[in-house]
Structure formats: C-alpha cells, structure tokens
N, C-alpha and C positions, 0 to 999 in steps of 0.2 A: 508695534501695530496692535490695537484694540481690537476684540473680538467684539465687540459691544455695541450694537446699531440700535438698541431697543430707544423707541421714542422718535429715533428717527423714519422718516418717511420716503423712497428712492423710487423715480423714476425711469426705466428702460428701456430705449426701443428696440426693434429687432427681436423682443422678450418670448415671440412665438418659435424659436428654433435658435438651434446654431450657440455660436457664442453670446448672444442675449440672451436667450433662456437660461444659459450656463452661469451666465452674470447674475442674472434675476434671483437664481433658484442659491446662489451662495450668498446675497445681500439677506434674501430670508432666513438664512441659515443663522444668521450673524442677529439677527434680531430685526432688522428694519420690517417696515411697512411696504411693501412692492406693491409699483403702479404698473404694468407693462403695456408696452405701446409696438402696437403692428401692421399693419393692413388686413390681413385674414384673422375677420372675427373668430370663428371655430378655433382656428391652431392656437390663438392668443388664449383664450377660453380655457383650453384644455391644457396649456402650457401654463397658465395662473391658477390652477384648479391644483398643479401639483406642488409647486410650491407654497400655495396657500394664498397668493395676490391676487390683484385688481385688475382685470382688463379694462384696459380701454383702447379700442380699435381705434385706428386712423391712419390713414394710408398719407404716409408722410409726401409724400410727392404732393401733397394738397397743402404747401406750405401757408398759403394765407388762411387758411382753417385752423392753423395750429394754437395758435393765442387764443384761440379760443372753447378750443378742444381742451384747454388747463386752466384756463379762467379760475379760480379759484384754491388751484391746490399750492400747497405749501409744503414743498421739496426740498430738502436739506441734502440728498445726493441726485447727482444726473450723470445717467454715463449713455452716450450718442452711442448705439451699438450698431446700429440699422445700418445699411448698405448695398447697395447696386451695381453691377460690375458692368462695365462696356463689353459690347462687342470684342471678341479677339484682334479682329484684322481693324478696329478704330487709330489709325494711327491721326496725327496731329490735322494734317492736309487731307484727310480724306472722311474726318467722322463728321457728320451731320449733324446739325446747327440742333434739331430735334433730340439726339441722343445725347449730346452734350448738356442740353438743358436739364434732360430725365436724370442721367447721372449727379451733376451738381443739385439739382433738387433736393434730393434724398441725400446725398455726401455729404452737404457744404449748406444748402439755404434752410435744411430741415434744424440741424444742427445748432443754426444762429438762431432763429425763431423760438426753439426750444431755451437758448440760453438770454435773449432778451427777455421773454417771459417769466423765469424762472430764478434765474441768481438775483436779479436787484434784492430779492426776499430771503435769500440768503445771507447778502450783503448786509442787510438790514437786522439778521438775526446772529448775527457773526458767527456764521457757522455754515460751512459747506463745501460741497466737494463734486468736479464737474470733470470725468475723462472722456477723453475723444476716445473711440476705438478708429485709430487711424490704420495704415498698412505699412509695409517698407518700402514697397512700388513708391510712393510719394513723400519719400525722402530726397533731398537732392542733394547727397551724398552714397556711394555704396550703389545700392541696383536701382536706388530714385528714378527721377524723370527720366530715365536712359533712351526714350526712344517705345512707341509702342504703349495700347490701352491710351491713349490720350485722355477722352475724358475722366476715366477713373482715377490715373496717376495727379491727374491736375487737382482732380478736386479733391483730392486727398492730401497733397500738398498745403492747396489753402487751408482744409481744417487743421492742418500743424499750424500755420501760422495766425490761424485764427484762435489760436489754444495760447498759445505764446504770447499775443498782443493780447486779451482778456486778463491772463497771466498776470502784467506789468501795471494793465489800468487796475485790475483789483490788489496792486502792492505786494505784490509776490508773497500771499498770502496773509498779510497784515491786516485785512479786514477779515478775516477768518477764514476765507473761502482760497480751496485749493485747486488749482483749474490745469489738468495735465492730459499730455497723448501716450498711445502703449498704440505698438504693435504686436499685434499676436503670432503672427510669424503665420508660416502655411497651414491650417489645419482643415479635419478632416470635416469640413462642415458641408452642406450644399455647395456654396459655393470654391469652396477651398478644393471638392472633390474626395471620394474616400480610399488613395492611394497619398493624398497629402500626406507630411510626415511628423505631424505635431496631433494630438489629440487637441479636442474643445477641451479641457478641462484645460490644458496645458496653456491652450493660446489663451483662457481667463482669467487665469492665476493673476497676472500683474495689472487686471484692470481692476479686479477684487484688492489685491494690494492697495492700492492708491487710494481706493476710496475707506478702509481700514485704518488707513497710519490717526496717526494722532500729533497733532499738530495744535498750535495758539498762535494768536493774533502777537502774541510778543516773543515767543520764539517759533516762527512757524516753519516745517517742513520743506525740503528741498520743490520748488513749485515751478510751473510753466515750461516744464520739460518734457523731452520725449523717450517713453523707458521701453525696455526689451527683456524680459525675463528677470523684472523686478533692477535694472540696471540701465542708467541715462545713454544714453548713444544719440549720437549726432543727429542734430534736423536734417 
C-alpha cells in the first residue's frame, strides 16, 4: 500500500460527517486533492475547511443534477460514502413506493451517476480507484437481506452488484482502474448511533485501504470485491 496520492485528485460524498469526513480527511492526509460532496452546504464547508478540500454541495437525491454538478472534473479516486437509511419498521410489503425511491436515490442511483460521469476518465488515464461504502445488512449471505429495512438492505445489495459488474466490464483492473465494496461494520456515526461498537476511524480504515493499494494494469490487485477489515468476505 502507497502512502502517496500527491497529484491525485479524490472525490467523496457524505464528506460533511460520519465516515465520509473520516475518508475525506485520510485521502488528504495521503496527499490527494479532496473534492467533498454533501447536501448541507455549512457542515461540507466546515468539514473541507479542516481537511484542507473542496466543497462542493449537492444533495445527492438530485441524481439528474449530478453530471453536471462534476462536469469537468478529473477524478482519479471516488469513494460513494453518502447514505440513507429507511425507516425501522420499512419491511418489504409494507414500505412505500416514496421511501424506496429516497433510499435508492442516494444508495444506488447517486452512486451510478457519480461512476458514469467519472471513471470513463479514469479509464482513459489508466488509473483509478472507485469504493462503494456498502453495509453488511445488503449482503445475501450472513445477516444480508434476512428480512426487514427493505429499502436500505436492497439498495445496498445492488450497489455490491453494481461494484462487481463495473469490476469485470473495466477487466478486473486491467485498465487501471480498481472498482471495490467495504463494509464498515457498526459504527459510531449518526446513523450507526453512539453506542455502536466500532469507532468512524475504524469503520474507514478499509475504504482508505483500497483506495491506497498499488496496483497495474499488468499485474493489478485483488479487484471487484467485497472486504471487511482490510479482508474479502462473501457478497
């Protein structure tokens, strides 16, 4: 793993709190350029102000805004950090057609939007690096789909499989670009709650990983996978 992002340029969502900020502020640390990407101008502002990056506001749920909200920039890492959680009691049969859309918005169609716009220029410079911050609720192995949170667990599902399938079209990193999921496990974020049992540093350890390793187009890195404390574990 390379310490060394200097030159590089990274964009984050969710960068105003939580495990995006935590992401944001170690890609600065490493050298990169940070762009962070939030809904709440203020908190993004004062969250880019400490690491030394770039706001830029956008309330992801405005997915057709987004291509154009980056129109121009040239990103060599993207890590999807941003995220929504359903209702408790949203079980499959009973969540609304409304709240399943808010959720995937932000989960799932923020996510793709961000990686149409962004990787073909990656692709094109043979270099780059794209994590999901996915969940373990939306594995469908272990405590996956089991029932319960419906919209969340789904659309956190698809963005594994949407990490996976990107994965294989870009050659399982043969055009340079590394395209992987981490769960960060419970932590003590907003939403995670502050009796969870994993610290934000802890749960961003392994999305900082991924986007660190060092990898080539002719011997590239383990890719299109789903890790857990720096360690592949089942989709």
């Amino acid at each position: 793993m390379s310490p060394d992002l200097a030159g590089r340029t990274a964009l984050v969502t969710g960068a105003s709190r939580g495990l995006g900020r935590e992401i944001a502020a170690g890609l600065a640390a490493a050298g990169a350029s940070v762009i962070g990407m939030a809904r709440d101008a203020a908190a993004l502002s004062e969250a880019a102000a400490s690491f030394g990056g770039r706001a830029l506001p956008h309330d992801l749920a405005d997915v057709d805004g987004i291509a154009d909200r980056v129109d121009g920039l040239e990103v060599d890492v993207l890590v999807n950090a941003a995220a929504v959680m359903s209702s408790p009691r949203s079980k499959t049969l009973d969540a609304s057609l409304a709240e399943w859309r808010d959720v995937r918005a932000v989960d799932l169609d923020a996510p793709l939007a961000l990686v149409q716009a962004l990787v073909p220029g990656m692709a094109r410079r043979r270099w780059g690096r794209v994590v999901n911050v996915s969940a373990c609720l939306g594995r469908l192995t272990g405590p996956g789909t089991a029932g319960g949170l419906a919209p969340y667990r789904v659309a956190k599902a698809g963005l594994n499989a949407l990490t996976r399938n990107l994965a294989h079209e870009l050659a399982l990193g043969r055009r340079g670009v590394l395209v992987d999921a981490t769960c960060p496990g419970h932590c003590r974020t907003d939403m995670g709650g502050p009796d969870a049992p994993r610290s934000i540093a802890e749960g961003a350890d392994t999305a900082l990983w991924l986007c660190l390793r060092d990898s080539t187009p002719s011997d590239p890195a383990p890719t299109g996978r789903l890790w857990e404390d720096r360690a592949e574990v089942p989709w």
